[in-house]
N, C-alpha and C positions, 0 to 999 in steps of 0.2 A: 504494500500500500504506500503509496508516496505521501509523506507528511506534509502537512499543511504549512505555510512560512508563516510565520506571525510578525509584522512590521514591529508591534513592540518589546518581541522578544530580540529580534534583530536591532534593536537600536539599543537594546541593554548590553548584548555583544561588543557591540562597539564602543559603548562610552567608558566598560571594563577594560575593553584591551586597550583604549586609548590611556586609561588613569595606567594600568599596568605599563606600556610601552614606556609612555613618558614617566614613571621610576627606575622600573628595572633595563630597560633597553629592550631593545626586539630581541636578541640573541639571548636572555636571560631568560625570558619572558615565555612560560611552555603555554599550548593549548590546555594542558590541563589546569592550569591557573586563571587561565580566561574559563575556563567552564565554569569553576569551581569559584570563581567573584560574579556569574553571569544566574549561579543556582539550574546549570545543567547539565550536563553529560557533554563529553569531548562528540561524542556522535553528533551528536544535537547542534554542535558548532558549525560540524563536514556540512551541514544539512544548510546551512546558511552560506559557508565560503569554502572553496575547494582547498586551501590553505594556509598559514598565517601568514604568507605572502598576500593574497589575496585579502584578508584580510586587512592586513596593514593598508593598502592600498586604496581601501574603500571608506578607512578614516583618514588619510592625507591628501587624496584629490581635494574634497569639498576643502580641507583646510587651508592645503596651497593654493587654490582657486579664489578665494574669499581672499586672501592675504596681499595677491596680484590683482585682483577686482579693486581692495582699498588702496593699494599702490596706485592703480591707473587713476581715480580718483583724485587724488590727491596732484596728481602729474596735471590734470585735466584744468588746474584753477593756476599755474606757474604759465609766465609767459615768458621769457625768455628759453631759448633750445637749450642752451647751454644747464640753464638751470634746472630744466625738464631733465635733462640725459643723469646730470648728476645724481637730482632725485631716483632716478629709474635704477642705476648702477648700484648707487650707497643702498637700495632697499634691498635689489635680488643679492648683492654680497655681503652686507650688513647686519639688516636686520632683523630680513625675514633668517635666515641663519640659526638667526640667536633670538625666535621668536620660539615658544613654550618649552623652554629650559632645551632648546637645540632639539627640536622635537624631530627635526629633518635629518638627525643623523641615524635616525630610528633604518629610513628608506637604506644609506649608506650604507649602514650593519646588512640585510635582509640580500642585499642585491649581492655583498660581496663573498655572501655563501652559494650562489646559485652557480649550478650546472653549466662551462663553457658550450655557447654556443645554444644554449636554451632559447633565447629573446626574452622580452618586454611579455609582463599579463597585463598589462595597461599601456592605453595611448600617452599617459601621461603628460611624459617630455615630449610627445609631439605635437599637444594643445597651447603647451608652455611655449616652446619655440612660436607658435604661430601668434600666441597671445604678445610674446615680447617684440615681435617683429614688427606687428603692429602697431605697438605703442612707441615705440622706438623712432618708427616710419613718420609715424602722425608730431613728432616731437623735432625733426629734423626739418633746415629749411629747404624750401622745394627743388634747390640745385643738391641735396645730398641726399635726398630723399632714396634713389635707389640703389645705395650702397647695402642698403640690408632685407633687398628684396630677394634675395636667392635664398634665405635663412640662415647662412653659414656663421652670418655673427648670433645669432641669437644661440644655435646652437652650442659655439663657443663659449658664450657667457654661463649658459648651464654646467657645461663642463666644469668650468669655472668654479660655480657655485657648487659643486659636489666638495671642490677643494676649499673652500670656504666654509662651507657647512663643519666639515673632517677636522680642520686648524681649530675653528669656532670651542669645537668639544674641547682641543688640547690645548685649548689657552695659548694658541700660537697668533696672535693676532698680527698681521703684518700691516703696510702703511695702504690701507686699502682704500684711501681719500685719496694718495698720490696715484694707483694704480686708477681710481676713477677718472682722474683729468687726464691722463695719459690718454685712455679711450675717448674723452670729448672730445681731447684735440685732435685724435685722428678723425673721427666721424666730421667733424666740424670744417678739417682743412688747416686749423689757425694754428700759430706755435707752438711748437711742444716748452719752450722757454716761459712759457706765461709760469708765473707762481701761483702755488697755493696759498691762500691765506693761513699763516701761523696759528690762528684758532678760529673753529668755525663749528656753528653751533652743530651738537650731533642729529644725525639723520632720527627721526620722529621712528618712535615702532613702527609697524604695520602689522594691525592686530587683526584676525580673524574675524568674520562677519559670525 
C-alpha cells in the first residue's frame, strides 16, 4: 500500500533536520536523529526524501532563494553600478556565507562525500547562476552589459562562494572587500589603481525571507 505524505509531517522533517544540521553538521547528523527529533521511524523519513542528500536540499533551496530574492532587493533601490556590483559581490561572498551560523557549509560537507561522477539531485546552482547573471546584467551599464551573458562569470562566482563558504567555517577570513573591487573594476572597465576606502561600513546581512 503506498503511504499517504502528510504536508505537516513533512514540514516537521525539515524544521528537525534543519535545527539538527545547523548544530551538528550534515556529516554528524544521522537519519536516525532526524526521525527520532521528527517522533518517527527512519522509514517514515525514505517515504518523504530519497536521502539526507535530498533532504538537505529541500531545506537550502527555499533558504538560499529567499537570501538572493533579499539581496536582489536591496541591489534594486542603489543606483550607482558600481555600488550595485559591490552590494551583489560582499553578499554572495560575505554574508550570505556567514548567514545561520555558516548554515551553507552544511551543502559543502554532503557534496564532498558523494560518489565521482554521480551529478547534481538539484538544479540548484543552475537557478543561482541564472538568478546572479541577471542581477549582475540589470546592474551593469548598457556598454558592459554583455560581459556576463554567456554565464561563465556567474558561475565563477559560485565556485567562488563554495570557497568562501569553507574559509567562513575556519575563520580564514581573507580581504574579501579588496577581492570585491578587483571584480568591479574588471566588469566596469575602470582602474584597477582606484583604492579602497580604509573603512567602510560592513555589508548588511541578508536574512532569509
Amino acid at each position: 500500500m503506498v503511504q499517504v505524505k502528510k504536508p505537516a509531517q513533512r514540514e516537521a522533517i525539515l524544521k528537525r533536520a534543519f535545527q539538527l544540521f545547523a548544530r551538528k553538521g550534515f556529516k554528524k547528523t544521522t537519519m536516525a536523529e532526524i526521525a527520532a527529533a521528527s517522533n518517527m521511524t527512519v522509514a517514515n523519513i525514505y517515504v518523504y526524501f530519497p536521502s539526507k542528500l535530498h533532504l538537505l536540499y529541500d531545506i537550502y533551496r527555499p533558504l538560499l532563494k529567499g537570501q538572493l530574492e533579499a539581496l536582489a532587493e536591496e541591489v534594486r533601490h542603489i543606483e550607482a553600478p558600481r555600488d550595485k556590483l559591490r552590494r551583489i559581490f560582499n553578499g554572495v561572498w560575505s554574508a550570505i556565507p556567514a548567514e545561520n551560523n555558516g548554515f551553507a557549509n552544511n551543502l559543502m560537507q554532503a557534496l564532498a562525500d558523494e560518489a565521482p561522477g554521480r551529478g547534481k539531485v538539484s538544479d540548484l546552482l543552475s537557478w543561482c547562476e541564472k538568478f546572479l547573471t541577471e542581477l549582475v546584467r540589470d546592474s551593469l551599464p548598457p556598454d558592459r552589459k554583455s560581459l556576463v551573458d554567456d554565464q561563465r562569470l556567474a558561475h565563477l562566482t559560485w565556485m567562488a562562494f563554495d570557497g568562501f563558504v569553507i574559509n567562513w567555517r575556519l575563520g580564514d577570513i581573507r580581504d574579501t572587500e579588496g577581492i570585491v573591487e578587483l571584480v568591479c573594476d574588471l566588469l566596469l572597465g575602470e582602474a584597477a589603481a582606484q583604492t579602497v576606502p580604509a573603512t567602510r561600513p560592513a555589508a548588511r546581512r541578508v536574512t532569509a525571507r
